[in-house]
Each structure stands twice: as structure tokens, then as C-alpha cells.
C-alpha positions as CSV (number, residue, x, y, z in Angstrom):
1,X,-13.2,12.4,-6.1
2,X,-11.7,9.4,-5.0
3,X,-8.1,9.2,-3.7
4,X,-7.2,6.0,-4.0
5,X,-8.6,3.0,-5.6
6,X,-8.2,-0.7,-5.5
7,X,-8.8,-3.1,-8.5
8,X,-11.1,-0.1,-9.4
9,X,-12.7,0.2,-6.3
10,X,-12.2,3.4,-3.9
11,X,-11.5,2.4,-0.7
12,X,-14.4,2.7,2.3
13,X,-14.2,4.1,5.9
14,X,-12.1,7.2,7.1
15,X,-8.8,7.6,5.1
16,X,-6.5,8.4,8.6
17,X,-3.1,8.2,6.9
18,X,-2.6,8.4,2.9
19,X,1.5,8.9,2.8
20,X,3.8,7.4,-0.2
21,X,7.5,7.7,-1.0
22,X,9.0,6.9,-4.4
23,X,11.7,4.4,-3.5
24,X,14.3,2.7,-5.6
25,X,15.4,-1.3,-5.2
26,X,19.1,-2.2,-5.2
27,X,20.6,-5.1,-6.3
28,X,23.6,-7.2,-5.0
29,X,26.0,-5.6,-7.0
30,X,26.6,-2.3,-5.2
31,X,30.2,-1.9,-4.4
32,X,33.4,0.3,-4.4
33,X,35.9,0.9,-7.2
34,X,39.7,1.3,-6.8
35,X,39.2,4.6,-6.9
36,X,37.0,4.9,-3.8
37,X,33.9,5.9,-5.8
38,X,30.8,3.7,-4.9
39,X,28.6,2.0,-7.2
40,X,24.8,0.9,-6.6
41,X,23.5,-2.0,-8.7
42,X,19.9,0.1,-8.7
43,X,17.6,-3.0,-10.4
44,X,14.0,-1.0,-10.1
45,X,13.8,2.9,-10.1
46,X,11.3,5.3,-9.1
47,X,8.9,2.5,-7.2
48,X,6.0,3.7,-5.5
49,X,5.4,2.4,-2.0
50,X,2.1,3.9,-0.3
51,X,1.3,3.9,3.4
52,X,-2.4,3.8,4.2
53,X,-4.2,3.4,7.9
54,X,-7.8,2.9,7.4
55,X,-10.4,3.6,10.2
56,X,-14.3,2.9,11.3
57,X,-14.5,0.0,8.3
58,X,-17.8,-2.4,8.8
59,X,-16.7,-6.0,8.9
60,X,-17.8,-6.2,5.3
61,X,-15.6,-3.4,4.0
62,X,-12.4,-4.9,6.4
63,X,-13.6,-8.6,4.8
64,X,-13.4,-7.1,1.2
65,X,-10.2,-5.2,1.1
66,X,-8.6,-8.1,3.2
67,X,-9.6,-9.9,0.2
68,X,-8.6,-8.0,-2.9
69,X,-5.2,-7.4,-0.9
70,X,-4.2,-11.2,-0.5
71,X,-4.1,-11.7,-4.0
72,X,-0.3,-11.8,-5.1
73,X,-0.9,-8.6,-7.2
74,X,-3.6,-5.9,-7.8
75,X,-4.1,-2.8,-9.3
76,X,-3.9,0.4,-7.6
77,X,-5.2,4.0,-8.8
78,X,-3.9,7.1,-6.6
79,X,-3.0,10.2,-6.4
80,X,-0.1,12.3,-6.2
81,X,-0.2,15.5,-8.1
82,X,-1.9,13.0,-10.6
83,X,-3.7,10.2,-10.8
84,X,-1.4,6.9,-11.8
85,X,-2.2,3.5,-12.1
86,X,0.5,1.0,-10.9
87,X,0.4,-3.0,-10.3
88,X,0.9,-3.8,-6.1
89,X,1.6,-6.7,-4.1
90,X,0.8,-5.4,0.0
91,X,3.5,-5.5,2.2
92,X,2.9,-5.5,6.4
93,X,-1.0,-5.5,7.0
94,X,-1.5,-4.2,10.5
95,X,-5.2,-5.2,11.5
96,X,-7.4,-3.9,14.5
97,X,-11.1,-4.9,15.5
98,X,-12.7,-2.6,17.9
99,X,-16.7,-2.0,18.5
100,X,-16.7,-6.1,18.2
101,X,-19.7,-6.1,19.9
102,X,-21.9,-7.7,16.7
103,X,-21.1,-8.5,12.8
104,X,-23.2,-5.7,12.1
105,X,-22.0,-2.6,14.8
106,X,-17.8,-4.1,15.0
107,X,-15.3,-1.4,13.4
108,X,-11.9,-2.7,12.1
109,X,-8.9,-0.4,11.3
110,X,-6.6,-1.2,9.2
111,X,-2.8,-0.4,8.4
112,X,-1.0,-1.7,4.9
113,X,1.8,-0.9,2.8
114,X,1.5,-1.1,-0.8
115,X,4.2,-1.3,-3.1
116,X,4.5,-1.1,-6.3
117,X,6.3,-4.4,-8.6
């Protein structure tokens, strides 16, 4: 069973962190009435944002999900309770190469944030 999958694809290598939080976006609107009480201008709800460190990926695997990644949106299957399909754009990518000793023996790790549009 795979855990999470990109454009269809489960991710490779050693899942070391698999964290989420359902977040939502506010607008520029937020404010306070005359009456003290405070009003967001909320303009997405119930976003999914998920945190994923990667570990022991071959340069192929690291050259691949870099890939898929860089495009402006993808889709992404995960689970939480259930699986859901959402449409991502990656936030901070956090790379590593360790092992860089040949194309074929290097290890990469790999830290991203994916969020949900």
C-alpha cells in the first residue's frame, strides 16, 4: 500500500517524515468591528499542506521527483484516514547529496512541502 503518490507515482526511498496539517489562507480583509469582535477575510478553507523528508534516494529517483515537483502544479494522492487526491504546487525543497562517491552508489535526501491550491 502506498502512502503517498505523485502524478500517480508512489514516491521511492525511505519515507523519514510523512506529517500534514489542514491549514486555512486569509485574505487582506481581516479586521476589527466597532464592537471589538474580529473578523478574518478566510479566502481558502481546509487546505492541505504535507511535510515530507525523503531518504537513501538513487540519483535517478532524486532526478525524477525533482522533476515532477518543478512543474507549477501536480497531483498528489495521500493518506490521512483516507486516501484523497488534491492538485499541489511544492513549497521549500530542502536537498542533500551524501554517498556522492559515483552516479550509481550517491544517496540524496530530500525535504519538501506540498501544498495544496
Amino acid at each position: 500500500m502506498d502512502v503517498i503518490k505523485i502524478n500517480g507515482t508512489p514516491l521511492p526511498g525511505n519515507i523519514v517524515m510523512y506529517k500534514g496539517t489542514i491549514i486555512d489562507v486569509d485574505g487582506n480583509g481581516a479586521g476589527t468591528t466597532e464592537t471589538g469582535i474580529t473578523i478574518r477575510d478566510v479566502r481558502r478553507r481546509n487546505k492541505n499542506k504535507i511535510m515530507l523528508k525523503l531518504d537513501g534516494l538513487t540519483l535517478k529517483e532524486f532526478g525524477n521527483i525533482m522533476s515532477a515537483i518543478n512543474s507549477p502544479s501536480f497531483t498528489v494522492t495521500f493518506f490521512c484516514g483516507s486516501y484523497k487526491t488534491i492538485t499541489c504546487y511544492a513549497g521549500d525543497k530542502n536537498w542533500e547529496g551524501y554517498k556522492v562517491v559515483s552516479e550509481s552508489k550517491s544517496r540524496w535526501r530530500l525535504e519538501v512541502n506540498l501544498i495544496e491550491y
